[in-house]
Backbone as JSON Lines, residues from 0, in Angstrom:
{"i":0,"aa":"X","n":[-100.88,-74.85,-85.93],"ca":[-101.17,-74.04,-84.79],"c":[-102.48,-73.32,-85.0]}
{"i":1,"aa":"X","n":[-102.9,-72.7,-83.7],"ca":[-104.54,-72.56,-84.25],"c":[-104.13,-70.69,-84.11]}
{"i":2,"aa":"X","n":[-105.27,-69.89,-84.59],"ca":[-105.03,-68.85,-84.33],"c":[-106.38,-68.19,-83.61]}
{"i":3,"aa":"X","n":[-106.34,-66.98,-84.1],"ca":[-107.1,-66.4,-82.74],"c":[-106.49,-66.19,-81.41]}
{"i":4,"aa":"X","n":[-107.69,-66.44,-80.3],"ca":[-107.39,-66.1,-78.92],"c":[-105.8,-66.83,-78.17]}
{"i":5,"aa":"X","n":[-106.79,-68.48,-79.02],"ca":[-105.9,-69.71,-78.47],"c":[-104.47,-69.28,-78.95]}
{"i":6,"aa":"X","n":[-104.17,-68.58,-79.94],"ca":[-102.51,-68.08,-79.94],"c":[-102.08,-67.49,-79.73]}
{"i":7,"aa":"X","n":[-102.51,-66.92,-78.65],"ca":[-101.98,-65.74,-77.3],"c":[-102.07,-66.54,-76.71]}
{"i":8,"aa":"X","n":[-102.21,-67.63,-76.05],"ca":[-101.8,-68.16,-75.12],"c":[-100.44,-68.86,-74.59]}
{"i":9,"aa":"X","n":[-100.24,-69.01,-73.72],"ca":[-98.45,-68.67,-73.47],"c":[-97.71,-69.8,-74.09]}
{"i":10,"aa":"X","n":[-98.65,-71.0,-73.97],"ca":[-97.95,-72.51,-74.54],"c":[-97.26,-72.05,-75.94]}
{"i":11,"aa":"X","n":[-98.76,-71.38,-76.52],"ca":[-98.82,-71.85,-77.9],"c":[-97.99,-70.69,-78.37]}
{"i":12,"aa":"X","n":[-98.03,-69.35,-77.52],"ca":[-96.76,-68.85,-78.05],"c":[-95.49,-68.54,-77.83]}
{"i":13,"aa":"X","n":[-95.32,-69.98,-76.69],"ca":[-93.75,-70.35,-76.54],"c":[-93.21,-71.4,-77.92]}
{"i":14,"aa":"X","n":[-94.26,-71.87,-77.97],"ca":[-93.9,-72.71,-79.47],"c":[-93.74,-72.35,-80.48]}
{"i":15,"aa":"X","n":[-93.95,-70.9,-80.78],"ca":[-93.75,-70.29,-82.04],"c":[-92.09,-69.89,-81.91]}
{"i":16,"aa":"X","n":[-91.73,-69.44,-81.07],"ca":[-90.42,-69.66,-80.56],"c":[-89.62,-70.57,-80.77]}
{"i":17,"aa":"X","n":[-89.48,-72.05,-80.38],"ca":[-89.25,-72.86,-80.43],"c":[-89.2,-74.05,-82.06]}
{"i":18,"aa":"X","n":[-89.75,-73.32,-82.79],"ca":[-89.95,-74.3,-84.29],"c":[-89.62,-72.89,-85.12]}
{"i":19,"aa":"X","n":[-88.38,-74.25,-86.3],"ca":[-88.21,-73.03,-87.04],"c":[-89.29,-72.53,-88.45]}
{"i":20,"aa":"X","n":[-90.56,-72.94,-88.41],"ca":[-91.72,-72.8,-89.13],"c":[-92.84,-72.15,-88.24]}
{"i":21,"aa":"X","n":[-93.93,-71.72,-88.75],"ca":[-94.79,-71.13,-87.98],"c":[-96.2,-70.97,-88.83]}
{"i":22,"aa":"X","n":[-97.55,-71.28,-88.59],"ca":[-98.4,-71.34,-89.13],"c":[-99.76,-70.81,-88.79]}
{"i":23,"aa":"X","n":[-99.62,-69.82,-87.4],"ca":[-100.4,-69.49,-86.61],"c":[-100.5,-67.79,-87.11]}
{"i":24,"aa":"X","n":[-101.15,-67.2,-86.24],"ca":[-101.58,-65.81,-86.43],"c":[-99.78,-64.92,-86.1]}
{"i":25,"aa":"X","n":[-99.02,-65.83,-85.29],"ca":[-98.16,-65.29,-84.7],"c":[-96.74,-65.15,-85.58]}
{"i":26,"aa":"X","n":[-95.98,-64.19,-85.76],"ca":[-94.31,-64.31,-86.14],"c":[-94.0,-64.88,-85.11]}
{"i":27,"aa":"X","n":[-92.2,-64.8,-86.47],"ca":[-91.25,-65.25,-85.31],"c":[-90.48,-64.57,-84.16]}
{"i":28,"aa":"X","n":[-91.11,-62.96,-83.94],"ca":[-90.97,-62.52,-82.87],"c":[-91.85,-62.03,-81.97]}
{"i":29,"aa":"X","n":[-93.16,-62.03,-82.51],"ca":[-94.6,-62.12,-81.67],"c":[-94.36,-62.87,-80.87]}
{"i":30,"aa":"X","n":[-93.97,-64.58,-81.03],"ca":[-94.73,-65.37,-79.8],"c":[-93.62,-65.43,-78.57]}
{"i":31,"aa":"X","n":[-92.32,-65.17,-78.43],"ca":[-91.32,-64.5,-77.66],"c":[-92.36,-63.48,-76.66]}
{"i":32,"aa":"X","n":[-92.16,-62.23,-77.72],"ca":[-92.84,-61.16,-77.16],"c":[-94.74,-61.63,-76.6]}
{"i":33,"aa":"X","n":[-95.8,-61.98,-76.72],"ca":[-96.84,-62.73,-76.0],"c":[-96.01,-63.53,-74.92]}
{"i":34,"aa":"X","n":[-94.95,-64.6,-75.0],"ca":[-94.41,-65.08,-73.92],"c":[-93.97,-64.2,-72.44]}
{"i":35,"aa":"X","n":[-93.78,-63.6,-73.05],"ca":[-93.19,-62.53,-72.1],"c":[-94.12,-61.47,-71.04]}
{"i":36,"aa":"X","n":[-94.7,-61.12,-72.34],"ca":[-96.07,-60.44,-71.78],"c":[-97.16,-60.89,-70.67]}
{"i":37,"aa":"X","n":[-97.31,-62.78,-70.93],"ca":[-97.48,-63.27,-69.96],"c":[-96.66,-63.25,-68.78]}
{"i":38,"aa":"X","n":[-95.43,-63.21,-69.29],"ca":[-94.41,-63.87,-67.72],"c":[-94.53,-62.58,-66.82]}
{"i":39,"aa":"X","n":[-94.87,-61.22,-67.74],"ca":[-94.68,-59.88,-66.88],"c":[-95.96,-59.88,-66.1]}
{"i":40,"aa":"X","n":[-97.11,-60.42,-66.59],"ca":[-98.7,-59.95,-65.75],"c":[-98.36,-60.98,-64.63]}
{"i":41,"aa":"X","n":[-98.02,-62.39,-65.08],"ca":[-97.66,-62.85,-63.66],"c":[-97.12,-62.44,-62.47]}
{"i":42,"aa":"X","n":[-95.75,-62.12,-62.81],"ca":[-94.96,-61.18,-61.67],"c":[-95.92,-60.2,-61.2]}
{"i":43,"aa":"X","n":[-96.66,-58.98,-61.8],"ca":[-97.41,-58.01,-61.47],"c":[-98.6,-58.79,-60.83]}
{"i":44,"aa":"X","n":[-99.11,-59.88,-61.03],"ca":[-100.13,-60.65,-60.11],"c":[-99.8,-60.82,-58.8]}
{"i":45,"aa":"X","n":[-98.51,-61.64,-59.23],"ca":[-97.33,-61.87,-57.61],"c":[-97.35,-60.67,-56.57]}
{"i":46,"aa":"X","n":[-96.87,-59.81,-57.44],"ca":[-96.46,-58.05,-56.74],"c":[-97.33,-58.18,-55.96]}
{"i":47,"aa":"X","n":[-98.3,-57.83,-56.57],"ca":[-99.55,-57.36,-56.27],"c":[-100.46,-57.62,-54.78]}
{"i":48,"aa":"X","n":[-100.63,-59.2,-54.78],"ca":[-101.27,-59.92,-54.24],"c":[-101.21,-59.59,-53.1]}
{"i":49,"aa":"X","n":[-99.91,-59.44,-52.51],"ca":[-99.53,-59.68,-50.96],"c":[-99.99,-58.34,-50.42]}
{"i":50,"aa":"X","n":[-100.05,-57.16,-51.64],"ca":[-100.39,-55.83,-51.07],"c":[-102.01,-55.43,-50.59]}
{"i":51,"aa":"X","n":[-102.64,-56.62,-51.44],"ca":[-103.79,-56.71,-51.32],"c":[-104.61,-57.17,-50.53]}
{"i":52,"aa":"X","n":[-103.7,-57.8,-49.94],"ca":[-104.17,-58.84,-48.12],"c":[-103.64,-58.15,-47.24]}
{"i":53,"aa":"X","n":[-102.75,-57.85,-47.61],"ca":[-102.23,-56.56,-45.88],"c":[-102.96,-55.7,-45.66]}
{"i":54,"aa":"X","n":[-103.5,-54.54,-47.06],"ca":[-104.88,-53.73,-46.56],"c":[-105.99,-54.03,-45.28]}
């Protein structure tokens, strides 16, 4: 797995999740938690959006 930026990214840290080894910048409860973190800015993108066109 690569580290840096590229292992914040949601793939790569749904896969740290998913394997019981890990070789990246990330633990085994970092890439859960980055997973998540993504799934929350999404929703808050979602939220967001529609409030931003009705203005």
């Amino acid at each position: 797995m690569s580290s840096g930026v590229a292992g914040l990214l949601p793939d790569r840290a749904g896969q740290v999740a998913l394997h019981s080894t890990w070789d990246g910048s990330l633990g085994p409860w970092d890439g859960p938690a980055v997973a998540t973190l993504w799934a929350a800015a999404a929703l808050l993108a979602g939220a967001w959006s529609p409030h931003r066109r009705d203005v």
